[in-house]
N, C-alpha and C positions, 0 to 999 in steps of 0.2 A: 828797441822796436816797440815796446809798452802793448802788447799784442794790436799794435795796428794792422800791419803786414804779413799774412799767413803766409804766401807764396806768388807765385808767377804762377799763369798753366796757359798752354793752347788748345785749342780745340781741334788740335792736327796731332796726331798720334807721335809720341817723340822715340823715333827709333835707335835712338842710344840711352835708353831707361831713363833718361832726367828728369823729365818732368811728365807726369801724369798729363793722359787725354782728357778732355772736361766730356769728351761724349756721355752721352747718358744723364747728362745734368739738364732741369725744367729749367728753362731762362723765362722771365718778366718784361717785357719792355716796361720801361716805364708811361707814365698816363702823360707825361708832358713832353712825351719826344715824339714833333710831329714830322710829320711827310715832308722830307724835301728841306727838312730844317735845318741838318746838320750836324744836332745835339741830340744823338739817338742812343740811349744805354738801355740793356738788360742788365738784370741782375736773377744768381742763383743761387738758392739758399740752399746750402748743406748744414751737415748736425754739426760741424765745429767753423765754420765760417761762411762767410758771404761773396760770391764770386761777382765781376763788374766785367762787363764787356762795351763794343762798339759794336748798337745793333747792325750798321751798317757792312763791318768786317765781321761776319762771326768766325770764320775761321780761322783769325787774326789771334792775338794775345788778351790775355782778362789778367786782373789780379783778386785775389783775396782779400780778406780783413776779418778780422776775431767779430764774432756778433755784438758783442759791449760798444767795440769801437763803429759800428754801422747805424749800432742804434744813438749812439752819442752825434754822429753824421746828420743822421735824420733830424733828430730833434734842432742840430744847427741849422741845416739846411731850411727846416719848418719856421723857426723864430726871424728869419730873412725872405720868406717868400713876401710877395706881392701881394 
């Protein structure tokens, strides 16, 4: 896993203890997901990892990732933008 993947969670409360509710988590959308686009993500920072959703679904599924591996993200993602 190399701390890529901390976990799964939903934002629907999971009534057989599995997976933790993300309720109570500050979600981000991000600055380039616009109206109607298609490509809409939040993101929520916690003390040991980084949660990813579909702003469009939020009560749909997010995953995790260790902070190291978010910010190694970013900075890919940053040396490829436009």
């Amino acid at each position: 896993m190399n701390g890529v993947s901390v976990g799964f969670g939903s934002s629907r409360s999971d009534s057989e203890g599995g997976i933790a509710p993300l309720a109570g988590y500050v979600w981000r959308k991000s600055s380039h997901s616009a109206s109607g686009a298609g490509q809409c993500v939040e993101v929520a920072a916690r003390p040991r990892s980084v949660h990813v959703r579909d702003s469009k679904n939020t009560s749909g599924p997010s995953f995790g990732v260790a902070h190291l591996a978010w910010t190694a993200f970013i900075a890919y993602a940053a040396e490829r933008a436009d």
